[in-house]
N, C-alpha and C positions, 0 to 999 in steps of 0.2 A: 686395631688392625696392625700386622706384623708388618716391618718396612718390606720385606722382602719375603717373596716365599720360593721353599726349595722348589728344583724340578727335579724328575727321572731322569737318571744316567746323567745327573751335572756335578761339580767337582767346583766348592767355594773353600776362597782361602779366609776366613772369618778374622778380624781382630777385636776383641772385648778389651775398651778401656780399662780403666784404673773404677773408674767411678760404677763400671758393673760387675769387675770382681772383685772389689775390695783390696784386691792386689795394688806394690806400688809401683809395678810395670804394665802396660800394655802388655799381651799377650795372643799370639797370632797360631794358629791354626787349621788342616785340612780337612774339610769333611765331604766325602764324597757320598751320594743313594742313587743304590742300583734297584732292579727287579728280581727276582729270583731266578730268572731265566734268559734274562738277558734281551727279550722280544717282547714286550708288554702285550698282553689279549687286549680288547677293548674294554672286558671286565676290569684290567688290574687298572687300566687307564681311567674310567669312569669311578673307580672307587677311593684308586690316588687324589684324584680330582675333587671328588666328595671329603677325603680328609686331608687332604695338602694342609693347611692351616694349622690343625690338629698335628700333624709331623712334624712339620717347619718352628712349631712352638715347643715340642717333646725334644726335637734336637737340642735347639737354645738353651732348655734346660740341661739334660744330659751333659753337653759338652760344655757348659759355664759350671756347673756344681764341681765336674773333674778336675776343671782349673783350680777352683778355688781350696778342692780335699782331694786328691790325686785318689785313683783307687789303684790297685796295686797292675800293672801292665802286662800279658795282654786283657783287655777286658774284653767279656762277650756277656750279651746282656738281651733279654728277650723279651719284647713291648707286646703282650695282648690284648687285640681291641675286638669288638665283635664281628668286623667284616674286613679286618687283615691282622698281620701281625710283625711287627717290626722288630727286624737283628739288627744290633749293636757290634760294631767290635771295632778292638786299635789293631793300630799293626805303626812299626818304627818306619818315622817319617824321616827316610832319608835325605829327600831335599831339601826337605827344613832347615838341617844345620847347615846349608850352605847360602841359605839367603838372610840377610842383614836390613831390617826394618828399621824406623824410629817413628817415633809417636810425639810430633816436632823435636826439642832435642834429646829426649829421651829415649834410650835405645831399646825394642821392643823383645819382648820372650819370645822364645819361638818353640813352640813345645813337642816334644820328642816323637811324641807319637799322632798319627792322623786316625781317622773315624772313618769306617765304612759302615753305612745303614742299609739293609737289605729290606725291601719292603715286597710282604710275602700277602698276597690276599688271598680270603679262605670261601670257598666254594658260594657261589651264591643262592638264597635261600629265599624261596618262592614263597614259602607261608604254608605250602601243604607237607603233609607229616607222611 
């Protein structure tokens, strides 16, 4: 079980220890997931809900592997699964460089760019041809 799972339209400031990037800073982070439209149907909502888990762990991934092997910035990145599909991308996180963390006295990264996850669901399919 994930400690936390994402919601629609929320906006987490994430920090990965030392001990889960390998890194020897803490390192702090914005990731926010929207819907594609901005008003969720009840389909995108009941399908979010069926993989919330499933996205909340594909994030974790994603945005810990960039920490630890930067890919080159802006990233956009496209997740297919069989009943949605999830966009990836950075964009420069301007208020990042202006807040100052520590990770007791250790002073935290704070990394350039934030994460927007677009979660797209694809038409839903009754079983008849």
């Amino acid at each position: 079980m994930l400690p936390f799972l994402f919601k629609l339209d929320e906006v987490k400031i994430l920090m990965f220890p030392p001990s889960d990037t390998g890194l020897e800073k803490a390192f702090v982070v914005q990731v926010h997931i929207v819907t594609s439209n901005g008003n969720p149907s009840v389909h995108t909502l009941a399908t979010y809900y069926d993989a919330q888990e499933e996205v909340t762990d594909l994030i974790l991934i994603i945005v810990g592997a960039h920490i630890r092997a930067p890919l080159h910035t802006p990233v956009k990145v496209e997740f297919d699964a069989p009943d949605y599909t999830l966009y990836a991308e950075t964009r420069e996180w301007k208020a990042g460089k202006s807040i100052k963390l520590a990770w007791g006295e250790d002073p935290v990264t704070m990394a350039e760019d934030k994460w927007t996850f677009t979660f797209r669901t694809k038409p839903a399919y009754d079983g008849r041809e």
